[in-house]
N, C-alpha and C positions, 0 to 999 in steps of 0.2 A: 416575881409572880410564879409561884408555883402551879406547872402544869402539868400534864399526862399526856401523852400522845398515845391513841386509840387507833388503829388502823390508818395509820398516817395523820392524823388529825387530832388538833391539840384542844384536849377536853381541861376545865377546870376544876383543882379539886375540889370546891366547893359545891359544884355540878353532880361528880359523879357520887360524893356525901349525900347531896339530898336524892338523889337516884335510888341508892342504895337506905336511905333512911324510910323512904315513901315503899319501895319497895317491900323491906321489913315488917313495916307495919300492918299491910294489907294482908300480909301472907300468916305473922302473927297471932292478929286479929282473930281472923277466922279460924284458923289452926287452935288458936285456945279456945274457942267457942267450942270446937268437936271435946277437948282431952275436960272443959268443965260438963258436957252434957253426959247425960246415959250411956250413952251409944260406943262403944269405940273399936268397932268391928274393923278387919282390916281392908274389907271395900268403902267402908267410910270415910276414913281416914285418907287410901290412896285417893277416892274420886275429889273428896275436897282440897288437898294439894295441888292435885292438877288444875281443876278450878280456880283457884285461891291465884297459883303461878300465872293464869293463864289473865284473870281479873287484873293483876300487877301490871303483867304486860300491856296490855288495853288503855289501862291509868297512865301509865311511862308514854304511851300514844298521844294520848287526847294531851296531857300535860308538857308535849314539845308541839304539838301543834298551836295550842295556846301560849307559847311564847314561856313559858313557864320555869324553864332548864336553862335560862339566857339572862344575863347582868342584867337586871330592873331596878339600878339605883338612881336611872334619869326618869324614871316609868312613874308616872302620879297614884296615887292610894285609889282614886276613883276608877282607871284604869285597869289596873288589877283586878279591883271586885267584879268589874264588867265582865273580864277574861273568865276568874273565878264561878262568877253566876253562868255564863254561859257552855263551860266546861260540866259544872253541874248538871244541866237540860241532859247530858249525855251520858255522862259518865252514873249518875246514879240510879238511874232505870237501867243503864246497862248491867252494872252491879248486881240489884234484883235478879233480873232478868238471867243472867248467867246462873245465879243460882237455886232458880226456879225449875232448872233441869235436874237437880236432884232429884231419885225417886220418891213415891208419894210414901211409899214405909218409912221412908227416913224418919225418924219421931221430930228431931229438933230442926226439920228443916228451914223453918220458917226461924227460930232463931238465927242459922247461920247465916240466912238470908239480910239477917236485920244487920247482923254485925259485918256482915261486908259492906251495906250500904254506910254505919257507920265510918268504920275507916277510910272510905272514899269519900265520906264528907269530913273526916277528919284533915286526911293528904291536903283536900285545897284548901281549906281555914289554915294549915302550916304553911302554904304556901306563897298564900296573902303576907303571912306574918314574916316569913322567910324573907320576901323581897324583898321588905322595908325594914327588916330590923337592923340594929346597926352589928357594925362587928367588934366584938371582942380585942380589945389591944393584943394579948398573949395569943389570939390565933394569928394577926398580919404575918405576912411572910416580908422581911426586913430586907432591901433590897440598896445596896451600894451603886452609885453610875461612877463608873470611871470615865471622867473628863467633864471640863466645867465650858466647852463652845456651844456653840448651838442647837447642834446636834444630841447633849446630853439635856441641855433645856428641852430638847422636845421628847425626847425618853421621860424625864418626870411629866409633862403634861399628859402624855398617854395615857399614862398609870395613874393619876390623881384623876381620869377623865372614864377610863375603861375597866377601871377594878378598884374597887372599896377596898381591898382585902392586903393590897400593898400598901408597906408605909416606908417609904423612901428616908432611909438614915443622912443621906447627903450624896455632894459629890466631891470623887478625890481628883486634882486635878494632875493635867498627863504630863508627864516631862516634855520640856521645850512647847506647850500649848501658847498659843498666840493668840486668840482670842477666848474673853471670858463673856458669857452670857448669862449665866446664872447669878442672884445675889450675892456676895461677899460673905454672906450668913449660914449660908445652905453648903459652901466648902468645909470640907472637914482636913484635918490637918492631921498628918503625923508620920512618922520616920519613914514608913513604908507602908504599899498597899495593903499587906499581907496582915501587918500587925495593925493598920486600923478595921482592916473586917472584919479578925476574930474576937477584937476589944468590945466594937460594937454587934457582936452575934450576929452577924450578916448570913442571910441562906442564899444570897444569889450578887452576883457581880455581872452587870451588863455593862458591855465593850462600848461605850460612845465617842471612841476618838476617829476621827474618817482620816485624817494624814496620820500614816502610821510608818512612816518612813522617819530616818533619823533620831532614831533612837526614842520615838513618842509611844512606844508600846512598850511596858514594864512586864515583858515576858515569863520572867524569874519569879517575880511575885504574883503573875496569873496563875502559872503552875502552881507554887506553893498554895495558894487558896484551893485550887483546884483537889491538892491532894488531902488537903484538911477537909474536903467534904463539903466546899463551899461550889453551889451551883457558877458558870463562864457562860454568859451568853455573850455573841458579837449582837451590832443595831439591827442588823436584817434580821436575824431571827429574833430578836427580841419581839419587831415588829408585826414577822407571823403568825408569832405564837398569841400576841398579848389582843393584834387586831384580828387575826384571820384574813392577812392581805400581806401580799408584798408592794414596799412600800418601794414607788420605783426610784427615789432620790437619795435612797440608801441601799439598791441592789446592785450589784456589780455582775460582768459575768463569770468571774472566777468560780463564786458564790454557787452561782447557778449552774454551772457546770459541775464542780466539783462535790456539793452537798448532793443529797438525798434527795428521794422524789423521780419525779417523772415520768413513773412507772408505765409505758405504751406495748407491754408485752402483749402474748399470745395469751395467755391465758387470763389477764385482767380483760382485754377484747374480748373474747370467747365470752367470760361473766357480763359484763354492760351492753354486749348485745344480745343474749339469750336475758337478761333483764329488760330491754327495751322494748323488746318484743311482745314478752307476756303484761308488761306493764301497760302497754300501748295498747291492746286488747282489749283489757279490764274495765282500761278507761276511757277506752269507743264504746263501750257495753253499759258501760254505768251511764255514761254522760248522751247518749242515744234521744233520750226522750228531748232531754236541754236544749240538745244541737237541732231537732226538730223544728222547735218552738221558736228556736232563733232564727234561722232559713222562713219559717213565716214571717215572723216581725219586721224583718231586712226587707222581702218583696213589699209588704202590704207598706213599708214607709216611704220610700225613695224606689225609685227607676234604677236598673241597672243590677250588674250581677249578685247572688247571692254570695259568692267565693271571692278571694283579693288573691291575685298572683302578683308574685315581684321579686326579683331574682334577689338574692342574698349567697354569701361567700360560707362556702362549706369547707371541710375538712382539707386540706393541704390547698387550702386558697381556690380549689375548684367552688364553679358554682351553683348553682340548681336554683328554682323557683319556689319558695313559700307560699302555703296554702294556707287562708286564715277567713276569719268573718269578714266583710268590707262593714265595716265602722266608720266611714268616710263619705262625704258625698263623691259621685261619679267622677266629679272634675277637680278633686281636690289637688292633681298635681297639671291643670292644664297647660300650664306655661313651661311645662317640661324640665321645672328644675326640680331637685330633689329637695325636702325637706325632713327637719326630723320630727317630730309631731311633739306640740307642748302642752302641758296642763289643762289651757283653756283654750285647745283649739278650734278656731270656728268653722272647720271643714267637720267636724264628728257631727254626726248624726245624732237626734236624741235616742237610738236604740244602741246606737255605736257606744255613746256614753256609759249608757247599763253597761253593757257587756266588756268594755275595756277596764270599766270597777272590778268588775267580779272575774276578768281573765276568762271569759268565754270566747272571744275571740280568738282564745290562741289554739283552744282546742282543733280544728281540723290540722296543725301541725302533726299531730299524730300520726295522720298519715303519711307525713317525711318521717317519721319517728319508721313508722314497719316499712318502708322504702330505703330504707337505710341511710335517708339523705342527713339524717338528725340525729342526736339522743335523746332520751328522755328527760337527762342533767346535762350539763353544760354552758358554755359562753354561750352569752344571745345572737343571734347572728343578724349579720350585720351588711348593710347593702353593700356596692361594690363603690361605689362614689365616696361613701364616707369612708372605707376600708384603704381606699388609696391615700386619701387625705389623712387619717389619721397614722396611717403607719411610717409618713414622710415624718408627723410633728410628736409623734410619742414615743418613744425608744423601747422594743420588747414586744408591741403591739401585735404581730405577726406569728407571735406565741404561743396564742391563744387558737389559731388556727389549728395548733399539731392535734386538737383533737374536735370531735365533729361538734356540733352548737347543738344547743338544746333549746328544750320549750320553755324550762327554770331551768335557774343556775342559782350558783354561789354569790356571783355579782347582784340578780334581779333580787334577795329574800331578803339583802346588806345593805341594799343602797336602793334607793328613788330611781326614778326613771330620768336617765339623763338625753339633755336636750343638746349639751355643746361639747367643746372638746374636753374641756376639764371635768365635766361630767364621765364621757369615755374614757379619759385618764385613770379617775377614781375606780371607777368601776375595773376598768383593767386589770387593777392591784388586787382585787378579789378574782379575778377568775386568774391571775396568775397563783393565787393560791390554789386554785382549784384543779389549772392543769398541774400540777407539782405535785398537790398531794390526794389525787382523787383516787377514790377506791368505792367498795359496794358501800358502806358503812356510810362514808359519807353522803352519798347519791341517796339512801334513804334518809339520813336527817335531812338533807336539801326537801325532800318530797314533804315529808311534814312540816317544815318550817312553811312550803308554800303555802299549804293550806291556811296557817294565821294570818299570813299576806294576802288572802284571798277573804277572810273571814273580816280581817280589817279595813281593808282597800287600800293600803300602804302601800304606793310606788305608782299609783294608778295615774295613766297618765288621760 
């Protein structure tokens, strides 16, 4: 699979193609509407570029909040169009509207006007079509697994499950391999690794042999491919790059020590806390009237406080107390045991219910967010009872702590809202991506991806 890693974070190139295709257009669009009209004075000209750039950006917005820039080949055609129409509501009066600020001498204003909204309705008709069209055999990126156990059977399920755009040539199997788990059919045979990958055009060779002791890793013919130009991934990063998670039953700590990432310096701190801050503001200021409305609905339903405190594990295992909507009745934990709260649980409130949909209850976290108990991105945090418990039964769990918890993460936009430990497991494997490879870039995809999760109710528990 071919991919790009963007500020630590691995983007697909089929992603950043339509990124860049959508972007073109919009800027195009409008940009020939000025060079066919009258006018082509050079305030013209510059104000509608700027505009034109600024309409793209906007569109590249609204289109990862709406899930848009993310593999939709499990995603249903009716789905889509929902995404698509509702992106619409937005994005096309926005369109107008941006360039309704041109001056009124402009003569062809109102043309430019029309062909921006065109192209904004053009970008999401592509992008309806985008999701579901199929792909092109001569684009797949052609990908070899070395090794035929179990470990390389779950390498092709990945790929046949998580990218249309791979097309898995077979598997070579590893000297001295003891067990075979893939078909007899799917082996490819021949003298050497080297000369079967350039035979069959291969652009990537992912490592899936886990015993690589006694002579089961073909070293001589890794490098050789390597040097011909042909992509060497091992299974752990196959798995970060292809899922966006480390996958904990193929992580090792060598791995983790020794690769890339982790980045907890001064000056990434410096940037996600002078982001947390201003971000945390914005959105006490925007979300004000919300939070209002809800503090009524909570008194006028159920007895008992407006605010939930409950201590949760912060940054190096320290703890502090979370501050959130009470979504719960009063006595929902009276017997003093902890629980973790399920889909249909019958301690929520019918106002708790609204609000746990749409994530308004998480909003006063914000104010751990300008307290500094929180980020704004990060692992969910997590009480102290399951924090023990889990860090006995999950290997790495503890990891997750090197940096502070957030109100979203990388885990909550991935994955459902988990109730048990395999739940927590999974989820772990994303936000181990997340402390590895976090940076500003990422923390802003995270924020707009919530948004779709909040737009959909996806994860709500």
């Amino acid at each position: 699979m071919f991919v790009i890693r963007v500020f630590n974070h691995y983007i697909h190139r089929r992603i950043l193609m339509q990124v860049l295709f959508d972007f073109g257009l919009i800027v195009t669009a409008v940009m020939g509407a000025v060079f066919f009209g009258r006018q082509h004075s050079q305030f013209l000209l510059s104000a509608t570029a700027t505009l034109s750039f600024s309409l793209a950006i906007c569109i590249f917005l609204i289109n990862i909040a709406s899930g848009f820039y993310r593999q939709a080949h499990n995603r249903s055609f009716t789905e889509t169009l929902a995404r698509a129409g509702l992106a619409a509501l937005i994005a096309l009066p926005l369109a107008y509207g941006i360039f309704s600020t041109l001056p009124e001498s402009v003569e062809n204003s109102s043309a430019l006007s029309l062909s921006a909204v065109i192209a904004v309705a053009a970008v999401l008709l592509h992008r309806v079509y985008a999701a579901h069209a199929g792909v092109k055999a001569g684009t797949r990126t052609r990908i070899l697994v070395l090794g035929s156990g179990p470990a390389a059977k779950l390498v092709g399920e990945t790929l046949r499950a998580s990218d249309p755009t791979a097309e898995i040539v077979g598997y070579f199997s590893a000297p001295n391999e003891q067990q075979v788990a893939v078909a007899p059919s799917q082996i490819v045979a021949g003298q050497s690794l080297a000369q079967t990958a350039l035979k069959a055009g291969v652009s990537e060779i992912v490592v899936a042999v886990t015993e690589r002791r006694g002579g089961n890793m073909p070293l001589r013919d890794l490098l050789d491919c390597k040097i011909q130009g042909i992509r060497v991934s091992d299974i752990s990063t196959h798995f970060e790059k292809t899922l966006g998670k480390l996958r904990l039953d193929y992580v090792n700590a060598g791995w983790l020590i020794f690769g890339d990432g982790f980045d907890q310096g001064f000056f990434r701190t410096a940037v996600k806390r002078l982001f947390d801050i201003v971000s945390a503001t914005v959105l006490l200021l925007v979300s004000a009237p919300v939070m209002l409305v809800t503090m009524v609905l909570i008194k006028l339903e159920s007895p008992g406080p407006v605010f939930y405190r409950q201590q949760r594990v912060g940054l190096n295992g320290v703890p502090f107390d979370v501050v959130k909507f009470r979504s719960m009745r009063n006595d929902a934990e009276k017997d003093g045991k902890p629980r973790w709260a399920t889909a249909a649980d019958d301690r929520v409130t019918s106002v708790g219910r609204v609000i746990r949909k749409v994530r308004i209850d998480e909003l006063p976290q914000l104010f751990n967010v300008l307290k500094g108990e929180m980020s704004i991105v990060g692992p969910r945090p997590e009480r102290p009872f399951f924090v023990d418990k889990l860090t006995q039964e999950i290997p790495y769990y503890a990891v997750r702590h090197s940096i502070k918890p957030g109100v979203t993460g990388w885990a909550q936009v991935r994955y459902h809202y988990g109730a048990t430990v395999e739940d927590s497991q999974e989820k772990l494997q994303y936000d181990l991506y997340y402390v590895k490879n976090h940076t500003l870039f990422l923390d802003l995809l995270i924020l707009f991806e919530t948004v779709a999760v909040v737009l959909t109710g996806k994860g709500a528990r």
